[in-house]
N, C-alpha and C positions, 0 to 999 in steps of 0.2 A: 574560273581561273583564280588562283590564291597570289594574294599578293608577297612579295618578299619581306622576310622577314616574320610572316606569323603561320603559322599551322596552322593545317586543318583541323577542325575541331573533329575530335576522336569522336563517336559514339559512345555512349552509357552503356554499359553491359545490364541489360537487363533484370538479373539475378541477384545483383549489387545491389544492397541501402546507397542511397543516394548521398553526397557531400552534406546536404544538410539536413537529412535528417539523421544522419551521424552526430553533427552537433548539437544534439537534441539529448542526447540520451542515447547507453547500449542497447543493441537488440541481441534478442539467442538470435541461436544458430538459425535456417529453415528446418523447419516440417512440413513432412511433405503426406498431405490428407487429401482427401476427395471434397471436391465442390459440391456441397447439397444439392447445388439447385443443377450442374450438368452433369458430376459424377466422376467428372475429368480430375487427373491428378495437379494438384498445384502444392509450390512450394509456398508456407506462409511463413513470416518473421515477425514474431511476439514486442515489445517491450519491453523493456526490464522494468517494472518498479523499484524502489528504494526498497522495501522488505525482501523481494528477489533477489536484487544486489547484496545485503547482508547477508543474507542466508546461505548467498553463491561463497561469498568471504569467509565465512564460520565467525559471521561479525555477531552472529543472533541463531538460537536454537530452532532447530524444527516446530519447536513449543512455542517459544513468543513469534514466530511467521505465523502459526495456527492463529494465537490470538489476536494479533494485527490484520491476520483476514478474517475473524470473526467481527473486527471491529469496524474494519471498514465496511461489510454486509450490512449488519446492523445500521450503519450512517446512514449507507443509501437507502436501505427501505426506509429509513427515517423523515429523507427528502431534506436534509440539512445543510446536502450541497450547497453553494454558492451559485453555480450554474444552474439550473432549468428552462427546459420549454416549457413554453404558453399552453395550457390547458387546449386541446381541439374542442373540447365538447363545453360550452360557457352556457349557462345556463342566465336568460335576461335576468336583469335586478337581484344577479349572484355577485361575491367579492370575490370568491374564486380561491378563497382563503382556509378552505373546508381539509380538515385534516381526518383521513382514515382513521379506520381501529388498527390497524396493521401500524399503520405508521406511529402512531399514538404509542401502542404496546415500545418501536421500537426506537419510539426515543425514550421511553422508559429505562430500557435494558442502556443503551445509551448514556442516560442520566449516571444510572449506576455505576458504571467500567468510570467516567470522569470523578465520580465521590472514590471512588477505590483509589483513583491516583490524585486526589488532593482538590478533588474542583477544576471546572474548567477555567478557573482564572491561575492553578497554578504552572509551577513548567514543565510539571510530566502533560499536566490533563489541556495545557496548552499544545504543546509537541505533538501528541497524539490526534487531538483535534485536525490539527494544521497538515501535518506530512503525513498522516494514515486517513484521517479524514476524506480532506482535500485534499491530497495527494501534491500536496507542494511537496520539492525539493527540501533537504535539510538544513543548507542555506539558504535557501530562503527565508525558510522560516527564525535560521540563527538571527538573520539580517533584521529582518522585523520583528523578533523579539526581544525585550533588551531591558537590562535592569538600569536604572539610573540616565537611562536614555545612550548607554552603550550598548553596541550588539554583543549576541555570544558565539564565543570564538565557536568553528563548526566542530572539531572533536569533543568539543564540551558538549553543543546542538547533540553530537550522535551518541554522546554516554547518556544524557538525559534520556533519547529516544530508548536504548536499550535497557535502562532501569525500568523504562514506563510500561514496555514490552513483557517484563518481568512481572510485573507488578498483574498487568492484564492476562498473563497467562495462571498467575496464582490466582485469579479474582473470576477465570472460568475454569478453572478446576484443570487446567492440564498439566501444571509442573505437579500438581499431587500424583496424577493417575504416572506420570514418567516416576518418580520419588518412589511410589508403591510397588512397580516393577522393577526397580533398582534394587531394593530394601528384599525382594521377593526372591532375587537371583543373588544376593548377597547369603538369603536364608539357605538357600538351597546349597549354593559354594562348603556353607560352613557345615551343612549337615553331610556333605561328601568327605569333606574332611577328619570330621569325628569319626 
């Protein structure tokens, strides 16, 4: 029996993002794929990362999303996360502190793409670290970044980000191969026209 004055509380629609993880972050649409493990069709709903979100905007090229997910591949094989699980397999009077070839090489490649954008103490190769890395938010990262112990305002945080995105797509070779395809349909335009 409901008392007067409040409703009954509705049901969730199942098919809904829920109230809070709405305020989490957008999600795409669903896609609707097969369950590995019963084959059954289900709808899934992705997240959006911030390189998604710009790229959904025309805030950043197809070319710098390439090299922001190049970069952030390379982090994670790198294991430079902030988060980790606890090793399952410890081996006694181990530190547990042993670094792969794999991962070695890919803090190398790593190292590299932050000297391309100035160090990682600078604000491209800090931004990039922080929001492609770690996947922090852009304020976030505005908020704890800061010259003079002021933060930076967030459209400054995302023109930085999209320099630094530039920067990393010319430093794996992809605004060249786009550039050279441009240059190649330009040739061609001009030799129709002759």
């Amino acid at each position: 029996m409901a008392r007067k004055g409040k409703q009954a509380a509705r049901p969730a629609r199942l098919d809904e993002p829920t109230t809070w993880r709405l305020q989490h972050g957008p999600i795409a649409e669903p896609q609707r794929i097969a369950d590995p493990e019963t084959g059954t069709p289900v709808a899934v709903r992705r997240a959006i990362d911030t390189l998604g979100q710009m790229l959904a905007n025309a805030t950043i090229t197809p070319e710098m999303h390439e090299a922001g997910c190049i970069f952030r591949t390379q982090f994670r094989l790198a294991a430079l996360d902030p988060l980790r699980a606890r090793s399952l397999i410890r081996l006694p009077g181990s530190t547990g502190d042993s670094v792969t070839e794999h991962q070695a090489a890919a803090r190398q490649r790593v190292a590299r793409a932050l000297a391309a954008l100035g160090g990682a103490g600078s604000p491209a190769g800090s931004c990039v670290w922080h929001v492609v890395g770690c996947e922090a938010s852009v304020r976030e990262w505005a908020m704890r970044q800061g010259w003079g112990g002021r933060p930076v305002p967030t459209s400054q945080a995302q023109g930085m980000l999209v320099a630094a995105l530039a920067v990393l797509a010319a430093h794996y070779g992809l605004i060249r191969r786009a550039a050279s395809e441009e240059e190649g349909a330009r040739a061609k335009e001009c030799r129709v026209v002759e």
